[in-house]
C-alpha positions as CSV (number, residue, x, y, z in Angstrom):
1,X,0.6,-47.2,-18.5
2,X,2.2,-49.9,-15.9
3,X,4.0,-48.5,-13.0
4,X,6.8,-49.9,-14.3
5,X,6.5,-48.3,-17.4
6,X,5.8,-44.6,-15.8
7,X,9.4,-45.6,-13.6
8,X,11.1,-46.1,-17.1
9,X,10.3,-43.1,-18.6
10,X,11.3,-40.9,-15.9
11,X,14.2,-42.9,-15.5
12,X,14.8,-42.1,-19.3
13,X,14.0,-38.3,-18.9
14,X,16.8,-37.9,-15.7
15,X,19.7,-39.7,-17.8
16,X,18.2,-37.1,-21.2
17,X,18.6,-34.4,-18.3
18,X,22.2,-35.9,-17.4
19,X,23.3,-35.9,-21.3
20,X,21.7,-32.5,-22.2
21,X,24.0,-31.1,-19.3
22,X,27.2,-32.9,-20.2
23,X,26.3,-31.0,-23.8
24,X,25.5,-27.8,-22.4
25,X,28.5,-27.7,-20.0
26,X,30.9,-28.8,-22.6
27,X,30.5,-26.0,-25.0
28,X,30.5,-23.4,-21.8
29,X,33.8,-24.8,-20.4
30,X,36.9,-26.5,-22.8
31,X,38.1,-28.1,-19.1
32,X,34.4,-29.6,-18.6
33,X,34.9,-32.4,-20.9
34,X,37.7,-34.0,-19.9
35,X,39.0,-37.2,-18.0
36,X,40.5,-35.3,-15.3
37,X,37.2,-33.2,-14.4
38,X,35.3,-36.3,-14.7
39,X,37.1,-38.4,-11.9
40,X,36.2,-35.2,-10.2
41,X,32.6,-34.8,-10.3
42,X,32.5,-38.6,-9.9
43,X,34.5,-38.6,-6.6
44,X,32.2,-35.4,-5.7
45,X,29.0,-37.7,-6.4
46,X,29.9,-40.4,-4.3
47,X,28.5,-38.8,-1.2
48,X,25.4,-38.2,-2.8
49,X,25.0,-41.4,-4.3
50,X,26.2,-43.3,-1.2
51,X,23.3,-41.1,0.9
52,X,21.1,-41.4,-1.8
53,X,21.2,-45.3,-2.0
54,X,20.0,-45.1,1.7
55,X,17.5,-43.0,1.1
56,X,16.1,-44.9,-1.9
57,X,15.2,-48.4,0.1
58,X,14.0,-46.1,3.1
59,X,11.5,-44.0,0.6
60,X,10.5,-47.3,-1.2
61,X,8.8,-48.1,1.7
62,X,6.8,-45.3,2.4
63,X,9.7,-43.7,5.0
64,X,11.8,-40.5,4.8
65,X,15.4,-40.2,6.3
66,X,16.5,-36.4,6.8
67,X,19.2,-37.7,9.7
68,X,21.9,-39.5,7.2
69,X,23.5,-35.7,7.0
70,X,23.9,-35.7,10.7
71,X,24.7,-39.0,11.3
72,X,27.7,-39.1,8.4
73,X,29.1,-36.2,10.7
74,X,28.9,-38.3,13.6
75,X,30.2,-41.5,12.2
76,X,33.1,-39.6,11.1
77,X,33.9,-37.8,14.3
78,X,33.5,-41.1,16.1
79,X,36.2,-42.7,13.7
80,X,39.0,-39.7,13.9
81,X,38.9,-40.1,17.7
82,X,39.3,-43.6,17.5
83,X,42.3,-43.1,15.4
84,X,44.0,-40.4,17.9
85,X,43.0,-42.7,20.8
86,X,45.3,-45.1,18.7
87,X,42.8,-48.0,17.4
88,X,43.9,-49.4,13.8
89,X,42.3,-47.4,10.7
90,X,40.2,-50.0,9.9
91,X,38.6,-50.6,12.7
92,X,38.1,-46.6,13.3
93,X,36.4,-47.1,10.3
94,X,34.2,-49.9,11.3
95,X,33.5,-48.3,14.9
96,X,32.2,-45.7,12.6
97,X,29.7,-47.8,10.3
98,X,28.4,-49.2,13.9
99,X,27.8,-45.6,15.1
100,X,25.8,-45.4,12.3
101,X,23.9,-48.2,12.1
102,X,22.9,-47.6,15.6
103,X,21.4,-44.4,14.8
104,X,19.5,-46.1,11.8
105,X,18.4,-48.7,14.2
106,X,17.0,-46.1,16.7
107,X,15.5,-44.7,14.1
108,X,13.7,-47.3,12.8
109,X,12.5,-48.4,16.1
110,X,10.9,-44.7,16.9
111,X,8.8,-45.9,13.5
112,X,8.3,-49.0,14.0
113,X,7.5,-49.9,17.9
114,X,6.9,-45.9,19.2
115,X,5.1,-45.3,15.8
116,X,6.4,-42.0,15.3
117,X,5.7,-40.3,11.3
118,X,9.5,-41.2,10.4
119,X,9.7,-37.0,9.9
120,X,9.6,-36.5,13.4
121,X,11.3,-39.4,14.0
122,X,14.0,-38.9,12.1
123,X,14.4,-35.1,12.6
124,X,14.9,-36.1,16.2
125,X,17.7,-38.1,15.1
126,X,19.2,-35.4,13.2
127,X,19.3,-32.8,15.8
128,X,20.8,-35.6,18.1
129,X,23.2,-37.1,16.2
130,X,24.8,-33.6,15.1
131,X,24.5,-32.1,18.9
132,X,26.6,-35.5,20.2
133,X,29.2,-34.8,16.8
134,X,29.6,-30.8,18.4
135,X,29.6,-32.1,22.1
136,X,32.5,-34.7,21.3
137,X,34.7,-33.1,19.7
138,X,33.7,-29.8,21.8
139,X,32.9,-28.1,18.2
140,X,35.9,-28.2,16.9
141,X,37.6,-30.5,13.7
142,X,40.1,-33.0,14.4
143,X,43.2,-33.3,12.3
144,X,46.5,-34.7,12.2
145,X,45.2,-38.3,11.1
146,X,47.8,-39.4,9.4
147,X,48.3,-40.7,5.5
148,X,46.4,-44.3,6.8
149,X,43.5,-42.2,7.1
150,X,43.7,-40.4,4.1
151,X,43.7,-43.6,1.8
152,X,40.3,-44.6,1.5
153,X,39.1,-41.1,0.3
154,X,41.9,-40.1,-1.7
155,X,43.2,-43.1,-3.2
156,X,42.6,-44.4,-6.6
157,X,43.2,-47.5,-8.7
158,X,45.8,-47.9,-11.8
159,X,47.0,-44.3,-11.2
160,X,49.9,-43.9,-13.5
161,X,53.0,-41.4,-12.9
162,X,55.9,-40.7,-14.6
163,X,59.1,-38.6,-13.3
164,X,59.8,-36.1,-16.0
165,X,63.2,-35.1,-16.7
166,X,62.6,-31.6,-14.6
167,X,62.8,-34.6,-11.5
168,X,58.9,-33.6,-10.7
169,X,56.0,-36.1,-10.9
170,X,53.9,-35.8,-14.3
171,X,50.0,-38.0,-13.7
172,X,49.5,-39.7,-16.7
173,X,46.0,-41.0,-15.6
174,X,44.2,-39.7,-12.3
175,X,43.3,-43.5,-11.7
176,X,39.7,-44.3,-10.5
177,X,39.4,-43.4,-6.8
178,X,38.4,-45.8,-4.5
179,X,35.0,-44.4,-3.0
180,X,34.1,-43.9,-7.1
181,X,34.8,-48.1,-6.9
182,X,32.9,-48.5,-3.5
183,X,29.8,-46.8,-5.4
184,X,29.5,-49.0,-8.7
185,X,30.0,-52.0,-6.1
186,X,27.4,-50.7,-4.1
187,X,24.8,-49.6,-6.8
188,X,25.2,-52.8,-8.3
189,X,24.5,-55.2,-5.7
190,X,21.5,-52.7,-3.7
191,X,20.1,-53.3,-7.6
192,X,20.3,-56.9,-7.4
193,X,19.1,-56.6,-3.5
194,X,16.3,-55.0,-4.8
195,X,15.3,-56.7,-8.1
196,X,16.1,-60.3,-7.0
197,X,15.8,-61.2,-3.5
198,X,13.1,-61.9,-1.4
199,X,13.9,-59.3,1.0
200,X,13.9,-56.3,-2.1
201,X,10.4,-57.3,-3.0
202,X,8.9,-56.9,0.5
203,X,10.6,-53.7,0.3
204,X,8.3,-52.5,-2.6
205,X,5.7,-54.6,-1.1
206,X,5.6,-52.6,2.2
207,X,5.6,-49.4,0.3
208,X,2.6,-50.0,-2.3
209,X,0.6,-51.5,0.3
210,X,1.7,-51.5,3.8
211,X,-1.5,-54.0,5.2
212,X,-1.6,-55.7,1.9
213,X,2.0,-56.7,2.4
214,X,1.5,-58.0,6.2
215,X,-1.7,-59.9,5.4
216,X,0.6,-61.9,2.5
217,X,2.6,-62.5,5.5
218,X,5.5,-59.7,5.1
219,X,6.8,-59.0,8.4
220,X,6.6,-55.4,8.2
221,X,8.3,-54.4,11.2
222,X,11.5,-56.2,10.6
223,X,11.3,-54.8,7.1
224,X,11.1,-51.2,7.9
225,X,13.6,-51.6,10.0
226,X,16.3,-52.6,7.9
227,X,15.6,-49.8,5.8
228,X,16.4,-47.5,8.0
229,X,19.5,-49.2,9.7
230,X,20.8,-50.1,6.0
231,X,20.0,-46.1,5.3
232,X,22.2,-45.4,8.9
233,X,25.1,-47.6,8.1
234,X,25.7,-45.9,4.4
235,X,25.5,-42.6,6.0
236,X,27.8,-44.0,8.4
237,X,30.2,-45.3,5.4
238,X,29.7,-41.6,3.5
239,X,31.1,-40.2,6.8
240,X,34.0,-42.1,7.1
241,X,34.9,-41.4,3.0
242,X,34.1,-37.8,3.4
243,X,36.2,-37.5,6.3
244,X,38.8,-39.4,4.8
245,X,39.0,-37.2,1.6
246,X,39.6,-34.1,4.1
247,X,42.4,-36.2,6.5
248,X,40.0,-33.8,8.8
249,X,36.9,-34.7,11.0
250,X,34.6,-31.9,10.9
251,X,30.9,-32.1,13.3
252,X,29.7,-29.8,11.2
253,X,30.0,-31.6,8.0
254,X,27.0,-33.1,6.5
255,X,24.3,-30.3,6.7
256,X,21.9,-30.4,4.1
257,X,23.1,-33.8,2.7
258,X,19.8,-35.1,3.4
259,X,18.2,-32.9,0.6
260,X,20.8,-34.1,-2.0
261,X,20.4,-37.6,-1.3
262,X,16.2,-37.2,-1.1
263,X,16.7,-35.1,-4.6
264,X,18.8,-37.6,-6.2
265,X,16.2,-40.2,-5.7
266,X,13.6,-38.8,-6.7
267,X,15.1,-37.0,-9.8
268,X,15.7,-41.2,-10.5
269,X,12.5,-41.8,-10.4
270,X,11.5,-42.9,-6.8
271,X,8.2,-41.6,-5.5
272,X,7.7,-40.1,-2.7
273,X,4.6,-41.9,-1.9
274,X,6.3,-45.7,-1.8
275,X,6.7,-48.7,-3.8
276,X,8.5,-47.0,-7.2
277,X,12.1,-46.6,-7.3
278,X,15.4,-48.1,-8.7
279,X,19.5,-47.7,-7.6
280,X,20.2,-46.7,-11.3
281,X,17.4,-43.9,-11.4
282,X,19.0,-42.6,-8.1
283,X,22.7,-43.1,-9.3
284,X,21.8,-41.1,-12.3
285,X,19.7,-38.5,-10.5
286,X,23.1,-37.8,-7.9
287,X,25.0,-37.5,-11.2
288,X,22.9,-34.8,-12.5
289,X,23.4,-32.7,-9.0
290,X,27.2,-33.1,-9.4
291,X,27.4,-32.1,-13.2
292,X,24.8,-29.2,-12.3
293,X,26.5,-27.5,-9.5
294,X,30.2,-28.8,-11.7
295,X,28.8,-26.8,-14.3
296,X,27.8,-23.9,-13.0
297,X,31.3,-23.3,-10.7
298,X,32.8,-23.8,-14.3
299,X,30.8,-21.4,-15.2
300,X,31.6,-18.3,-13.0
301,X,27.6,-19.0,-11.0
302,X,27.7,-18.2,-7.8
303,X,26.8,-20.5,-4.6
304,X,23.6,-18.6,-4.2
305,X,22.8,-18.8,-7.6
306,X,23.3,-22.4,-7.6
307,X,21.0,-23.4,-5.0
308,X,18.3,-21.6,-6.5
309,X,18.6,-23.9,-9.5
310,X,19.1,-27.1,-7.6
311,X,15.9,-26.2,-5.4
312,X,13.5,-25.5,-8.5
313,X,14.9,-28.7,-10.1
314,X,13.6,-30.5,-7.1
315,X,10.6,-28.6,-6.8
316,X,10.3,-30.0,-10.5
317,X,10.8,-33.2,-10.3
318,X,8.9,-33.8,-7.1
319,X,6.3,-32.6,-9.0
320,X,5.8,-34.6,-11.8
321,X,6.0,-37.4,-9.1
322,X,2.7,-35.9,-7.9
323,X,1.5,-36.1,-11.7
324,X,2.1,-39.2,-12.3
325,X,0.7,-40.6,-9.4
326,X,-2.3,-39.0,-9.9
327,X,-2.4,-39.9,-12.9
């Protein structure tokens, strides 16, 4: 069996995973199954899938990122001070990708000039990034940003309400929020990044063969790099929507985020060990974390309970990564 192959199947067992909990959580709830719950757990995805997108070109080479969940919290705290200091939402918003890329960039030169194992390097980054986020913003969350702020999380597209005769706003359709748009738009074109330019298959290259790829001439460095700063800038862009959606910047927001988006990955399929992995495998493993832990708060399950679950998936999925390449 190809490699390819082996990525299709597992691909095919996370979205039977996906379906089988959409079935399960549909007889257990009657308000699981609807169109309301479902912009929901799509919105509540978007983090993961943003993170995990990151996370995905960065472990296709061979790397690991466990500083995206510090960094979004940084990015974000960066951007709600640039809006109280006055600067125009947008470009809050885009001093806030920056702050991220940076910290991708740093962290891809640790790996690639210092030669740091991209776990140490990128812990470092996660313990600096959140201790500049707390130091900032002296540990405390900003608010009062205003409704500007608040659009990019919270609004949506072709949201339909009608005044009822009680004078009171009845929401014929939720609309499709924006950052649920900014994902599909994202997915797609990291897919065609990935399956159609030059620069995706160096990606894989790097990852299945690290000396391999620079004796075919693949200038390693600069693609390890961009990895890492493309991994930065959308935790940079999941920190400004997350802030967004709370119209509060919180420096403590974030933790753990790096798990999710690592899980989400490889539950889609991408291997640990480099050069396997696709955006759709990862889309549809951060879809089975939301309609998991959906589920189970539908359910009455508490927190706890939930990340006991959550962890032996993982535990599960990483290892039939390790089967397969064994196999």
């Amino acid at each position: 069996m190809t490699e390819r192959q082996k990525d299709l199947l597992q691909k095919f067992a996370a979205l039977a995973s996906l379906l089988g909990l959409i079935v399960i959580f549909s007889f257990t709830s009657s308000a699981f199954f609807t169109v309301g719950n479902g912009m929901t757990v799509a919105l509540q995805v978007t983090s993961i899938a943003f993170l995990g997108i990151g996370a995905t070109c960065v472990i296709i080479t061979g790397g690991i990122d466990l500083s995206v969940g510090a960094i979004l919290a940084l990015a974000g705290v960066v951007a709600a001070l640039a809006v109280k200091a006055g600067v125009p939402v947008p470009l809050a918003m885009l001093a806030g990708l920056l702050v991220g890329a940076l910290c991708g960039l740093i962290n891809g030169l640790c790996v690639t000039v210092l030669k740091l194992p991209p776990f140490i390097a990128t812990l470092g980054m996660m313990l600096v990034a959140r201790g500049v986020a707390l130091q900032i913003t002296d540990a405390k969350a900003i608010g009062g940003l205003g409704d500007s702020f608040a659009e990019l999380g919270n609004g949506s597209l072709w949201r339909v309400v009608n005044i009822g005769a009680d004078g009171f706003p009845d929401v014929v359709f939720v609309g499709i929020p924006y950052p649920v748009l900014l994902m599909v738009v994202l997915a797609v074109a990291v897919s065609i990044l990935l399956n159609r330019a030059t620069l995706g298959r160096h990606l894989y290259a790097v990852g299945s063969n690290m000396e391999a790829a620079r004796l075919s001439g693949v200038n390693v460095q600069r693609v390890t790099l961009f990895a890492y700063v493309f991994s930065g800038l959308l935790a940079g862009l999941t920190g400004c929507v997350l802030m967004s959606r709370l119209v509060t910047a919180q420096p403590s927001e974030g933790l753990m985020y790096e798990l999710d988006a690592i899980a989400a990955a490889v539950i889609g399929g991408t291997s640990l060990t480099g050069g396997v992995g696709t955006i759709s495998g990862t889309v549809i493993g951060a879809f089975v974390i939301g309609i998991l832990r959906n589920g189970l708060n539908m359910a009455g399950v508490s927190a706890f309970t939930q990340q006991i679950l959550i962890g032996l998936v993982i535990l599960l999925t990483v290892w039939i990564d390790q089967m397969r390449h064994r196999k």
